[in-house]
C-alpha positions, 0 to 999 in steps of 0.5 A: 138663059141667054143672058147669062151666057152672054155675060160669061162670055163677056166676063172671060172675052179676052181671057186665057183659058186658065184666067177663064177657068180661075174666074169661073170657079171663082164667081161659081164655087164648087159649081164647076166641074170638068168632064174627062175621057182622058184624051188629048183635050182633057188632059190638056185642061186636066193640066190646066186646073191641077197646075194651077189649083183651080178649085173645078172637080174633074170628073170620068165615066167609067164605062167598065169597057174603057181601053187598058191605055185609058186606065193607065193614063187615068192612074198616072195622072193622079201620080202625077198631079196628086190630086182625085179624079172622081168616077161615076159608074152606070146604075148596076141594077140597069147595067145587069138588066140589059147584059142579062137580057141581050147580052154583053154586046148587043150595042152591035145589033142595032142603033136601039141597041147601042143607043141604050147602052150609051144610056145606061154607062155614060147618061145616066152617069153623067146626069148624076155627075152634073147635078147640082152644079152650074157650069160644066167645062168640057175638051171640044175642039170646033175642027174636030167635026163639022158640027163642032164648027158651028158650037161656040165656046161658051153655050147654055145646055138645055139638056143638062139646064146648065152652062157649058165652056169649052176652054180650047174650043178654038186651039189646033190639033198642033197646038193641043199636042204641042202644049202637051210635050211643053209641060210633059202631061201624060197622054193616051197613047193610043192617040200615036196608033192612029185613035184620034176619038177614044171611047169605049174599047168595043166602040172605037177603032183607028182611023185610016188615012182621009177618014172623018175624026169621028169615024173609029166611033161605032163604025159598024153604024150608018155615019148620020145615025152616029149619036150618044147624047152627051152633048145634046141637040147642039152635038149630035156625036159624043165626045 
């Protein structure tokens, strides 16, 4: 699969995102799709597609434990835009098996534990919402983590067996804000209390000055032991 990862990267060398976005979803028609948490990266791309009329399917996993200023920026971008943004929820037999079985907060016991329920509300789903498609575009930044540096901005997902593209993959945090007051797109703001990293309500906490980007993701954890899955073997922490 490398060499056509090395011909998307050649074909939008040079390119802006949105020209990188056209282009793909030109060359791959209706097998493009965007995954959003609605933080300040997705949003940014959100932006991107709908202003222009990129015709990629923006996606959202809707965990049923999400902030209540998640939902709100969800609800006030499709006001904004006018324009769907399709929600895939976990498998309900799997999801009331674990709650039934361990309760509605077991993920704080163990890393088994959280582990299997980022399985069940955002891998699961996630899979469902990537069949069939060809490229998936994603909002990571390389400064938001160490591992993140190492990434490149077009990669092959052997997980998911398809390609991912990280259209701001190289941009500041300064750039990333300042792109959002310049076309005044709706932002969680949680992002203003200290939530770099926006997850699951019971997941995430602010961070406090000189801490790590990832460190509000389940912070009861061991920081080496800090992984979802989403992104595979290439990311070991979830976006």
């Amino acid at each position: 699969m490398s060499a056509l990862t090395e011909h998307i990267k050649q074909q939008i060398t040079g390119l802006d995102p949105v020209q990188a976005l056209t282009l793909l979803a030109e060359s791959h028609p209706g097998k493009v799709v965007f995954s959003s948490s609605f933080g300040w990266e997705d949003q940014v791309i959100t932006h991107m597609i709908f202003a222009n009329n990129i015709p990629i399917k923006i996606f959202t996993l809707e965990t049923g434990r999400l902030f209540p200023e998640t939902y709100y920026v969800w609800n006030r971008t499709m006001e904004m835009y006018g324009k769907p943004i399709h929600a895939y929820y976990p498998n309900n037999e799997l999801l009331e098996q674990m709650v039934n079985a361990k309760g509605p907060n077991s993920f704080y016991e163990s890393v088994d534990n959280r582990k299997e329920c980022c399985g069940i509300r955002k891998i699961e789903p996630l899979k469902r919402a990537l069949a069939g498609n060809e490229i998936w575009i994603t909002g990571i930044r390389a400064e938001q983590s160490l591992n993140r540096q190492f990434m490149h901005d077009v990669e092959w997902d052997e997980q998911n067996n398809l390609l991912k593209f990280h259209p701001v993959y190289s941009w500041t945090l300064d750039e990333v804000k300042n792109y959002i007051k310049q076309h005044n797109i709706p932002y969680n703001t949680l992002h203003d209390r200290g939530f770099p990293s926006i997850g699951c309500a019971p997941c995430t906490r602010a961070v406090r000055e000189g801490e790590d980007f990832r460190a509000g993701r389940w912070w009861w954890e061991d920081q080496s032991k800090k992984e979802c899955g989403l992104h595979g073997v290439n990311e070991i922490v979830e976006k």
